[in-house]
C-alpha positions in Angstrom: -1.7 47.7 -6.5 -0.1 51.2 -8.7 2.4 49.2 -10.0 0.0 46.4 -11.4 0.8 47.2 -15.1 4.2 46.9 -14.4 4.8 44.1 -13.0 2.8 42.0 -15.3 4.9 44.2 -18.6 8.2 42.5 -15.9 6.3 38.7 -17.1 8.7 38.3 -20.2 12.1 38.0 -21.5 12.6 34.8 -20.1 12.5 36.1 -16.5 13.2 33.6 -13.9 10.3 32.8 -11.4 7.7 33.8 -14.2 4.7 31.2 -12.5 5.5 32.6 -9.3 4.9 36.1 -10.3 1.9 35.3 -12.5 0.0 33.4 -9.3 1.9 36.1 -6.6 -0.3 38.7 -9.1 -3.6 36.6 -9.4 -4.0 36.2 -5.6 -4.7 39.6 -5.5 -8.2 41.0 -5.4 -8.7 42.0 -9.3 -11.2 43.6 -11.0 -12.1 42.8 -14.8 -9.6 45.3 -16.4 -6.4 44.0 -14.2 -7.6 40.1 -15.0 -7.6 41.1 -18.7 -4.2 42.6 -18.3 -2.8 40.1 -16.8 -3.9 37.3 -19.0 -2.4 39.1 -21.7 1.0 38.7 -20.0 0.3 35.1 -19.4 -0.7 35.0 -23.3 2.5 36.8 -24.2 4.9 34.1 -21.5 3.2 31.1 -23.5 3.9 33.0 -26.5 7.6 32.9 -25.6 7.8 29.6 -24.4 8.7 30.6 -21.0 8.9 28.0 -18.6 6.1 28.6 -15.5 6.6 26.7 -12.5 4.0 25.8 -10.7 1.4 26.4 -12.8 -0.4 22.7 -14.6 -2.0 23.2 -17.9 -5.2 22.6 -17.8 -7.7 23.1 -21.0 -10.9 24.1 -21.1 -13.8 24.5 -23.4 -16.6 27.0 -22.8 -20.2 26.9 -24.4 -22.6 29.3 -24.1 -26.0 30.7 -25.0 -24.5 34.1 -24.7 -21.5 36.3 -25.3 -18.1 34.8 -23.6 -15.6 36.7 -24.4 -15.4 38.9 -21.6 -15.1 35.6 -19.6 -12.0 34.1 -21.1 -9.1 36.6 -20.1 -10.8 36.0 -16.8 -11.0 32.6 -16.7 -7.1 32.6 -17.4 -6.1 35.2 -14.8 -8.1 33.7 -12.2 -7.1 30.0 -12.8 -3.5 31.0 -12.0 -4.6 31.8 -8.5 -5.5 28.2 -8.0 -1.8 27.6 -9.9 -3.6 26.2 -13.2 -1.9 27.4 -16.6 -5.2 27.7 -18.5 -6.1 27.3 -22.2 -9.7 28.3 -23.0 -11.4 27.4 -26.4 -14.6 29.4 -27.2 -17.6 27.4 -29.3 -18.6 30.4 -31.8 -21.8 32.5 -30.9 -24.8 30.9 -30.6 -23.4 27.9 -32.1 -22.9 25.8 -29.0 -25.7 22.8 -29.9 -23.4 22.5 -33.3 -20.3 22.7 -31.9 -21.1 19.7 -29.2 -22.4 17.3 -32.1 -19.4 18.2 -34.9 -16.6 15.2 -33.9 -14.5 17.8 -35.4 -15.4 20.6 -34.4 -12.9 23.1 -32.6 -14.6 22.0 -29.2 -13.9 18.6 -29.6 -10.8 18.6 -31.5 -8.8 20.4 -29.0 -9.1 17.5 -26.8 -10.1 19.7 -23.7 -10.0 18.5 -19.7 -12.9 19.9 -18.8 -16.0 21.6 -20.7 -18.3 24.5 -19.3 -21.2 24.4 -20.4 -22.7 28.1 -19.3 -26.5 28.5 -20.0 -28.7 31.1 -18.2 -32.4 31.2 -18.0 -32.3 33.0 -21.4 -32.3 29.7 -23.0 -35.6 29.1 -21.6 -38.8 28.9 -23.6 -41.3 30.8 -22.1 -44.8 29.6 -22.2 -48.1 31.4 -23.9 -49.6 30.4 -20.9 -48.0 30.5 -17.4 -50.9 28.8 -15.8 -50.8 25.7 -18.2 -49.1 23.0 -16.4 -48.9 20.8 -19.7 -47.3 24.0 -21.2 -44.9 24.6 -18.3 -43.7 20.9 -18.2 -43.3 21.1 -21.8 -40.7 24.2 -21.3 -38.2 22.2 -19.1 -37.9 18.9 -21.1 -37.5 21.2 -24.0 -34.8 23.0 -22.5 -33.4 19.8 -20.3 -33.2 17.7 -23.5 -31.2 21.0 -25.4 -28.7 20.7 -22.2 -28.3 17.3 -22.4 -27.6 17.0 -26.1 -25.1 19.1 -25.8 -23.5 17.6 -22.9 -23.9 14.1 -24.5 -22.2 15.4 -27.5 -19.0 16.9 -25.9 -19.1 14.2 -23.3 -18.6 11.7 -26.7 -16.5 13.5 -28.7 -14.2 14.6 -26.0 -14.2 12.2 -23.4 -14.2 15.5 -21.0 -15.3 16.2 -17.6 -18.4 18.1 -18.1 -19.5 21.0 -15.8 -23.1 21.7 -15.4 -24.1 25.8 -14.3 -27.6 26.4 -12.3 -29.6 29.5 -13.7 -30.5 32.3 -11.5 -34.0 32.9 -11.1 -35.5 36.0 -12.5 -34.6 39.3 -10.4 -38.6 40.6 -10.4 -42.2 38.7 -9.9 -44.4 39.1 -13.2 -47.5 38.7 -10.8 -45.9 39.1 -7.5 -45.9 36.5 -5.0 -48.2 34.4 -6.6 -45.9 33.7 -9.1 -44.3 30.8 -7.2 -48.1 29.4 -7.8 -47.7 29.3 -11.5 -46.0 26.2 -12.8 -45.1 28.1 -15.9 -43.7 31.2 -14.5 -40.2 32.2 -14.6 -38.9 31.2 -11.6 -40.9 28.2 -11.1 -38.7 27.2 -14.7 -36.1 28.2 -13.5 -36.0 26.0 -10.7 -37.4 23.1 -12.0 -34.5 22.9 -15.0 -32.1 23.6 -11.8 -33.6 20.8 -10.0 -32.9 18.0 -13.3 -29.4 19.8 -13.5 -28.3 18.6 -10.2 -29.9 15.5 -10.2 -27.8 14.9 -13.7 -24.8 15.6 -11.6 -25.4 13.0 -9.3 -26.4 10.3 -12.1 -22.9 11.3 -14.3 -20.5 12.2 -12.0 -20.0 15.5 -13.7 -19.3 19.0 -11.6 -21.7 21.5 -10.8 -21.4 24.9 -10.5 -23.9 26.8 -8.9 -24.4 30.3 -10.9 -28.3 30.7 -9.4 -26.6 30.1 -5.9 -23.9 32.9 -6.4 -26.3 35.2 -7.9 -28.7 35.0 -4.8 -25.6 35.5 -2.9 -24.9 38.7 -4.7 -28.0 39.8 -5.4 -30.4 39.5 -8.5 -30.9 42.8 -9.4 -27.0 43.2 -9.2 -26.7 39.8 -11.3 -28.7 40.8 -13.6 -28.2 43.7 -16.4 -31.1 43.8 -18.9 -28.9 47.1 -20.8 -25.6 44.3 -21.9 -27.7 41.6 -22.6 -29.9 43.4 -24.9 -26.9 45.3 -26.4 -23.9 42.3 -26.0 -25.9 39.3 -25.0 -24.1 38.9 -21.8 -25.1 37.0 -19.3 -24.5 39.1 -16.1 -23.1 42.1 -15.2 -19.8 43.2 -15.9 -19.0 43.7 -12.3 -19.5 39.8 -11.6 -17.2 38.6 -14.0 -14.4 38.2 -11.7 -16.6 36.5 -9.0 -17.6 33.9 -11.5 -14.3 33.8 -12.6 -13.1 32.5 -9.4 -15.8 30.4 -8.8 -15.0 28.2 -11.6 -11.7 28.2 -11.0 -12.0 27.1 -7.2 -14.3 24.3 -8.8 -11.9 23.2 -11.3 -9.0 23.3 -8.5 -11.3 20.8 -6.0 -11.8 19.0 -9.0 -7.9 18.5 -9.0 -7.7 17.6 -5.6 -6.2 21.6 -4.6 -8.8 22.4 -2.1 -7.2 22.9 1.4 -7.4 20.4 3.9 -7.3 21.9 7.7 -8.8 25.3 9.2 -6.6 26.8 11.9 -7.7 28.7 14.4 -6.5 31.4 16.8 -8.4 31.8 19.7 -8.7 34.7 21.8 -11.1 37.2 20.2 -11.6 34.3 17.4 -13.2 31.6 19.4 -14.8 34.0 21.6 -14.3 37.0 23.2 -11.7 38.5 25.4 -8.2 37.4 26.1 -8.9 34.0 28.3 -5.5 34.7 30.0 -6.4 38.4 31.5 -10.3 37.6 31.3 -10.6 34.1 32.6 -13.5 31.6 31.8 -16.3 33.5 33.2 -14.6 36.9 31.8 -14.7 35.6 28.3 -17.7 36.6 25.7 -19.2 33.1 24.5 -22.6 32.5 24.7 -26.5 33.1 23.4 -27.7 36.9 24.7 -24.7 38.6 23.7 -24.1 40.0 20.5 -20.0 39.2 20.7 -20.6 36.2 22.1 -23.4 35.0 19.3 -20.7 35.7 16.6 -18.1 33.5 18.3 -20.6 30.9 18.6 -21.0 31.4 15.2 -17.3 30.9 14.2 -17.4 27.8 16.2 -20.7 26.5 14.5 -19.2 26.6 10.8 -15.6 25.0 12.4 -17.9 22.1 14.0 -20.0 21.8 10.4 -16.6 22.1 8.2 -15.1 19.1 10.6 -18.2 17.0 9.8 -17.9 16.9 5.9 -13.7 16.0 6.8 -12.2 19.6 6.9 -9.3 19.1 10.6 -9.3 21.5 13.1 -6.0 22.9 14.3 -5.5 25.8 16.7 -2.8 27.7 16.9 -2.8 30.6 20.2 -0.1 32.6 21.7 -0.8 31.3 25.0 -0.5 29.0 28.1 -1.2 25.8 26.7 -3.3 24.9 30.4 -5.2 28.5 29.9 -5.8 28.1 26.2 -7.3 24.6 27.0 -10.0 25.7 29.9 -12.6 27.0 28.1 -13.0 23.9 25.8 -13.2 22.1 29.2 -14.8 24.3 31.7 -17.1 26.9 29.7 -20.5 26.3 29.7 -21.4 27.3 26.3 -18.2 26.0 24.7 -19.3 24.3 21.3 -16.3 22.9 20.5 -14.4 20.1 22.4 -10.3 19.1 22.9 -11.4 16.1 21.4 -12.6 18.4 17.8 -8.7 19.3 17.3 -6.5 17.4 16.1 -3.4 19.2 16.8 -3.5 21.9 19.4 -0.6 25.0 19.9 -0.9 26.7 22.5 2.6 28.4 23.1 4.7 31.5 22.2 6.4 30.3 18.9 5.4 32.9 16.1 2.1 31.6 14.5 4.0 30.8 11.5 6.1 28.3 13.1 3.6 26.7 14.7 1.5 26.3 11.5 5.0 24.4 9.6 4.7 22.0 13.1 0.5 21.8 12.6 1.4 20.5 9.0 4.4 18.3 10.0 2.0 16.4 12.9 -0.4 16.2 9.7 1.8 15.2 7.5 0.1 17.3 5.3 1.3 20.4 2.8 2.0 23.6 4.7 -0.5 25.2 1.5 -3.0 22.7 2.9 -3.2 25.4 5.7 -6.2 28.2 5.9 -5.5 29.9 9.1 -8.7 32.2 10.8 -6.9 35.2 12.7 -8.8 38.4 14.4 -4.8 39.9 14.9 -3.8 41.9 11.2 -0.4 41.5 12.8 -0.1 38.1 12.9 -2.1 37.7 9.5 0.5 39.8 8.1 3.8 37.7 9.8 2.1 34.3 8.0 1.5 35.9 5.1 5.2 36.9 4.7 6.7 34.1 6.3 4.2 31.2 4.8 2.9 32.9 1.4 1.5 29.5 0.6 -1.0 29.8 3.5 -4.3 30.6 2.7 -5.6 33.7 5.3 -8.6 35.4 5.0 -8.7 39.3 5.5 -11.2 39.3 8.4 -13.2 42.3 8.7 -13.1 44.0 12.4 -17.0 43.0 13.1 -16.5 39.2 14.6 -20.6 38.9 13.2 -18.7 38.7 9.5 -15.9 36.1 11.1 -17.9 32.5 9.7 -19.3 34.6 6.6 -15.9 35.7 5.2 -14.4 32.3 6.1 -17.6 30.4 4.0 -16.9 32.7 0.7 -13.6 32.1 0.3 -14.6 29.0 -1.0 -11.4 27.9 0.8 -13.4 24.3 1.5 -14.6 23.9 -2.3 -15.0 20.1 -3.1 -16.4 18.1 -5.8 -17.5 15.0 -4.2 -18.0 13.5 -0.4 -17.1 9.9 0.1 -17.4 8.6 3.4 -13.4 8.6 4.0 -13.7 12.4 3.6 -16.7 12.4 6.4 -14.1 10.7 8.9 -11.2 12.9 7.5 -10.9 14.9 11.1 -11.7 12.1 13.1 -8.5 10.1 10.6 -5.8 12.9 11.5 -6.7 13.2 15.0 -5.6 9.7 15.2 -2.8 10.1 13.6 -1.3 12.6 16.4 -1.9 10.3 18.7 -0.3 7.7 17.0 2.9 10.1 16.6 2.2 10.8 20.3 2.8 6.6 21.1 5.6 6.2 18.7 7.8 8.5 20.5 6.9 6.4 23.5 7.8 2.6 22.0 10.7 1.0 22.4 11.3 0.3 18.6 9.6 0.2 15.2 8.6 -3.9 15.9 6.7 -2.5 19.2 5.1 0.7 17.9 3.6 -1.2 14.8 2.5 -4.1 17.0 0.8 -1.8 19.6 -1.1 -0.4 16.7 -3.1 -3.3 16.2 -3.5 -2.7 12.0 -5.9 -4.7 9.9 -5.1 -4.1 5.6 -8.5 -4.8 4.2 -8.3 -5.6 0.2 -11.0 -5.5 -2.2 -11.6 -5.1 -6.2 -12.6 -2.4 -7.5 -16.6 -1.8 -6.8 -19.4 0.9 -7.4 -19.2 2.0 -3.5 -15.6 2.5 -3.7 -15.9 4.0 -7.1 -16.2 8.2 -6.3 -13.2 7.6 -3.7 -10.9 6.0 -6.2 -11.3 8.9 -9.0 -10.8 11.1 -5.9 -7.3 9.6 -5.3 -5.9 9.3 -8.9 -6.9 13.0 -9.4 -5.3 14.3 -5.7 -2.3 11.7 -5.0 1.1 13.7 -6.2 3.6 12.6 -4.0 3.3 8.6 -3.7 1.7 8.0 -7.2 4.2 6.3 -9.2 2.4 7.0 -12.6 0.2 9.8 -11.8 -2.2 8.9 -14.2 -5.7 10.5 -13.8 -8.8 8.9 -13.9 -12.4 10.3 -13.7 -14.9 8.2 -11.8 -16.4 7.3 -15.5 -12.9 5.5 -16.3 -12.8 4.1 -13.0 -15.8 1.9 -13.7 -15.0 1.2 -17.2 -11.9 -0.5 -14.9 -13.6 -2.0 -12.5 -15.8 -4.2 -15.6 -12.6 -4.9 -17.6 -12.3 -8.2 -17.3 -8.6 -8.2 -18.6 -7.3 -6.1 -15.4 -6.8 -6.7 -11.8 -7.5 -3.7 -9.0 -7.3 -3.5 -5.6 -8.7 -1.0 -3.1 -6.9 -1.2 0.3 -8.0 -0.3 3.8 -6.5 0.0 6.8 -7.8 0.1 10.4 -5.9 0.3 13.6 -6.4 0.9 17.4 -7.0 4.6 17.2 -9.3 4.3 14.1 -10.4 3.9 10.2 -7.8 5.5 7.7 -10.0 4.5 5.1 -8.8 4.0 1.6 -5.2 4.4 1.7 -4.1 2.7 -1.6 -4.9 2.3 -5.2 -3.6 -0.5 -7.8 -4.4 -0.7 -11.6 -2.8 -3.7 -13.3 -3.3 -4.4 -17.0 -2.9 -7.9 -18.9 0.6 -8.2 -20.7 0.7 -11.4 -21.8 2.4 -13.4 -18.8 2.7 -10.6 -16.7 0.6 -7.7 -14.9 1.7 -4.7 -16.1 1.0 -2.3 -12.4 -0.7 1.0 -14.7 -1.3 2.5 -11.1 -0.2 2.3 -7.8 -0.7 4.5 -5.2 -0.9 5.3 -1.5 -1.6 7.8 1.2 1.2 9.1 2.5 0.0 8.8 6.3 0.5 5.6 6.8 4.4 5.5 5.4 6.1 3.2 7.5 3.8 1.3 8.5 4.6 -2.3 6.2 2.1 -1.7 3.9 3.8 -1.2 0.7 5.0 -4.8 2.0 1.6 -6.2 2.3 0.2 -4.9 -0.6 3.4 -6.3 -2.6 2.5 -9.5 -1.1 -1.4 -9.8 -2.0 -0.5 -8.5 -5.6 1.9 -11.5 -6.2 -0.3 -13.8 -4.9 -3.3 -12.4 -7.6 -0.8 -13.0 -9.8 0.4 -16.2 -8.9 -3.3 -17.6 -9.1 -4.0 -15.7 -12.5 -1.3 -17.8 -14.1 1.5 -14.7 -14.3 5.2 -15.0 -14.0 5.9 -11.6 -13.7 4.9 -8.2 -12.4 6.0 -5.2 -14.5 6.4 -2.1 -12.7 6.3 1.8 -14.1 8.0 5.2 -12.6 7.0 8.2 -14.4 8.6 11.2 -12.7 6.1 13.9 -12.5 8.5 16.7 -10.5 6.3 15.6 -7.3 6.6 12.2 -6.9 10.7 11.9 -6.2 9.9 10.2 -3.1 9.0 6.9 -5.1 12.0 7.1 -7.4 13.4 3.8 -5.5 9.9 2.4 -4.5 10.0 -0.6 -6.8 13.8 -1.2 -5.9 13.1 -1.5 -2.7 10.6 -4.1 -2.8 13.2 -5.9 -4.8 12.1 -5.2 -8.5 15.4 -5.6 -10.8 15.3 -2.6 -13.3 16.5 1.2 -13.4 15.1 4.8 -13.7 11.1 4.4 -15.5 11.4 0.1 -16.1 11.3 -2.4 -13.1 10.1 -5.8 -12.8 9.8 -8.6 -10.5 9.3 -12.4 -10.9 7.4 -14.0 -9.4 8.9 -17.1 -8.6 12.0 -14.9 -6.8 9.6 -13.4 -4.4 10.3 -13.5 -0.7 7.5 -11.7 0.9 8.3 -9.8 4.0 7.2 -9.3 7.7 4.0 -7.4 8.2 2.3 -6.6 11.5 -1.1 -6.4 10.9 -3.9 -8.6 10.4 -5.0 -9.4 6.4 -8.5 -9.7 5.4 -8.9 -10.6 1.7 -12.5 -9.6 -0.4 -10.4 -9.6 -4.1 -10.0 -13.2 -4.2 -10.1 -12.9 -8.1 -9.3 -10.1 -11.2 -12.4 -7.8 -11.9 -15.5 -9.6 -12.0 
């Protein structure tokens, strides 16, 4: 952009739409110089006090065994891309083991969200002797026990969200190949500290961020620049800073639940080859022996492997819905099926209508949307129309297609529960369920026909990962919206003094999984409800009614009188404002409460099966 400067010197004065302008300028491709200028303008807006929409504070605390300076105005810029109004707070040089252990050190103090803790293979010890196993062992504990101090500390002190960084093996072979041989050479250290990093991830639950991954990806003798670590004791290349940048920042926004939720897809000269209306099935390039046709295959391959690990498949074609559909029926080597979409436009609406109906079938957030487009045209008419819609420049070589669509990183996520591996297979039910309530006769006989079982349950280890997962991503029906990290959520689950309940629901077309949270807390003769919420996909359904019901009868058991009900706006969750009124709470604006003598529970049509027959065990 020529007028880059410029329109971040416009970010002041108390100009209206300030966050929009900051995250309009940090979706751009930026190199190291325009994210440094632009973080100055964000530095200068918080200066002000300006108000920035749409951007969530976030803080975060970076230790290092090398120079991070270069790293911070970068880690600022690039955040707001992924709409996080970031605060980063630097341990001092070399200091990072004493700044994790010091309670009040600036680290700690600063209460951060989330700490980074950014080693390279520079902080390993080399051995005398890269043939001595002993020696080479020795290395890694040495090292692994210097990470995990340092990660205990902060972890302690902060009560943070820790993320873990691989190290990127060494760009060059001492001995050559025979270097993987030697337990003590670089790379065989380098992997083997990797290897206890990830398996630390696992055990704690923090993040991972994969720095040896991304500097394969770019190359190690690009990673790598021997001149600024000698002179600056930087880590890597100037050049990678902003790709780094963004890699944390799309980790820290699947942390938060921003990652998008459903690929799009055009078809003609996306899917395959050709123009199926003009070309015809056998006219169309699909299929192993052709070089066109191998990349479309390929396209279809990462869709397919995306849908397993819960991303939905849409398409969206400017076409004859029949035509559009033969190929998943009729062609031979056709990888995907009808059955693999879950909401299929084939018609001649502009695309970005038809991706504002995709994410209505959904019920999902129109910036939930990444859409995969050979046309520049009709890349460029979403983009204007839908700004909010993730789409990938693709390049004009369909062999890059599933390559540019993997780096975006579009996909990031944090964690996999088993609700997210039946995702796709969760919201193509749901358009079929859409599809047979604009057939019923009336509410009664649509629910009924849906044949719903709630399933209840405490709190418990294998529901533990998906229950962080939904405090941290549920906006809209979250009457508290109060975050919890999978740490906190079994520190819950063994409180003796609260009540929780994880609810499932299963119906005729299918498992929708966990589709509500509840937190209540003791208060004397009365549950205080700390956190309730639900998906928004099954709205409608009775089951704000049913879970109502179990929760009273908890109580009633437990000896309370009373059930004491919280609404904290947040600016997302309007849609709750009357939630507790409506189940017949007496109260106004944040207090409600209910008594539980004056319940009358209501009409629900679906079958109850009840595993939380008492408060946390």
């Amino acid at each position: 952009m020529d007028d880059f400067r410029a329109r971040c010197r416009e970010i002041s004065g108390g100009v209206a739409g300030a966050g929009a302008m900051i995250r309009g300028l940090a979706g751009h491709a930026l190199d190291l110089n325009q994210l440094t200028v632009l973080a100055k303008a964000i530095g200068r807006a918080r200066t002000d006090d300006m108000p920035l929409e749409g951007l969530t504070p976030l803080r975060l605390a970076l230790l290092s065994n090398g120079t991070t300076s270069l790293l911070v105005p970068a880690l600022v810029a690039t955040a707001a891309r992924y709409g996080f109004l970031l605060d980063v707070v630097e341990a001092p040089f070399d200091q990072a083991m004493q700044a994790a252990l010091d309670p009040e050190s600036e680290i700690n103090s600063s209460s951060p969200d989330v700490v980074l803790l950014a080693f390279d293979q520079h902080i390993l010890p080399l051995p005398t002797n890269m043939a001595d196993r002993a020696e080479a062992v020795d290395c890694i504990e040495a090292t692994v026990a210097r990470i995990d101090s340092i990660r205990s500390g902060v972890a302690a002190a902060s009560g943070a969200t820790v993320i873990l960084q691989t190290m990127p093996p060494p760009p060059a072979h001492t001995i050559g190949s025979y270097d993987l041989q030697l337990p003590g050479s670089p790379g065989r250290l380098t992997a083997g500290v990797n290897a206890y990093l990830v398996d630390a991830v696992d055990r704690s639950g923090d993040l991972l961020l994969d720095v040896g991954g991304l500097a394969q990806m770019v190359g190690l003798h690009e990673w790598h620049d021997p001149n600024q670590w000698y002179m600056a004791k930087l880590a890597f290349t100037q050049n990678a800073v902003p790709l780094y940048a963004d890699h944390v920042a799309r980790l820290l926004a699947a942390w938060k639940g921003k990652s998008r939720k459903c690929l799009v897809l055009d078809l003609d000269n996306t899917l395959w080859g050709g123009v199926i209306g003009d070309d015809g099935v056998g006219g169309i390039s699909l299929g192993h022996g052709d070089p066109v046709g191998e990349a479309h295959l390929a396209v279809q391959s990462v869709a397919l492997e995306l849908r397993r690990l819960g991303v939905i498949l849409a398409v969206s074609s400017k076409n004859d819905d029949a035509t559009a559909r033969e190929p998943f029926l009729n062609h031979p080597d056709m990888l995907m099926r009808e059955s693999d979409i879950a909401v299929f436009q084939a018609n001649w609406s502009d695309k970005a209508t038809n991706l504002e109906a995709i994410a209505a079938t959904l019920d999902i957030g129109v910036d939930s949307l990444v859409l995969l487009d050979d046309n520049p045209a009709e890349r460029a008419q979403v983009r204007e129309a839908l700004p909010m819609v993730a789409v990938p420049e693709l390049p004009d070589d369909p062999a890059q297609f599933a390559r540019t669509l993997l780096a975006a990183g579009y996909f990031e996520t944090v964690s996999l529960s088993q609700e997210d591996l039946i995702r796709a297979d969760d919201y193509g039910a749901r358009a079929r369920r859409i599809e047979l309530r604009g057939k019923a006769r009336s509410l009664d006989s649509y629910l009924e026909s849906l044949e719903m079982e709630i399933l209840f349950a405490a709190f418990d280890e294998t529901g533990r990962s998906r229950i962080a997962q939904l405090t941290n991503k549920s906006n809209q029906f979250n009457l508290t919206t109060r975050r919890y990290s999978e740490k906190d959520i079994g520190e819950i689950e063994n409180d003796p003094s609260a009540f929780t309940l994880q609810v499932r629901l299963r119906d005729r077309f299918g498992d929708n999984g966990m589709i509500s949270v509840l937190i209540c807390r003791d208060a004397g003769d009365a549950w205080e409800i700390d956190t309730w919420l639900m998906s928004c996909r099954v709205l409608g359904r009775g089951v704000e009614d049913a879970v109502l019901a179990e929760l009273v009868r908890h109580g009633a058991s437990a000896g309370k009188k009373a059930l004491i009900g919280r609404f904290i706006p947040s600016g997302k969750n309007a849609m709750v404002r009357d939630h507790y009124k409506k189940l017949g709470f007496a109260g106004s604006g944040e207090h409600w409460r209910l008594d539980i003598a004056d319940f009358k529970p209501r009409k629900v049509h679906m079958r109850i099966i009840d595993n939380a027959n008492a408060p946390n065990r």
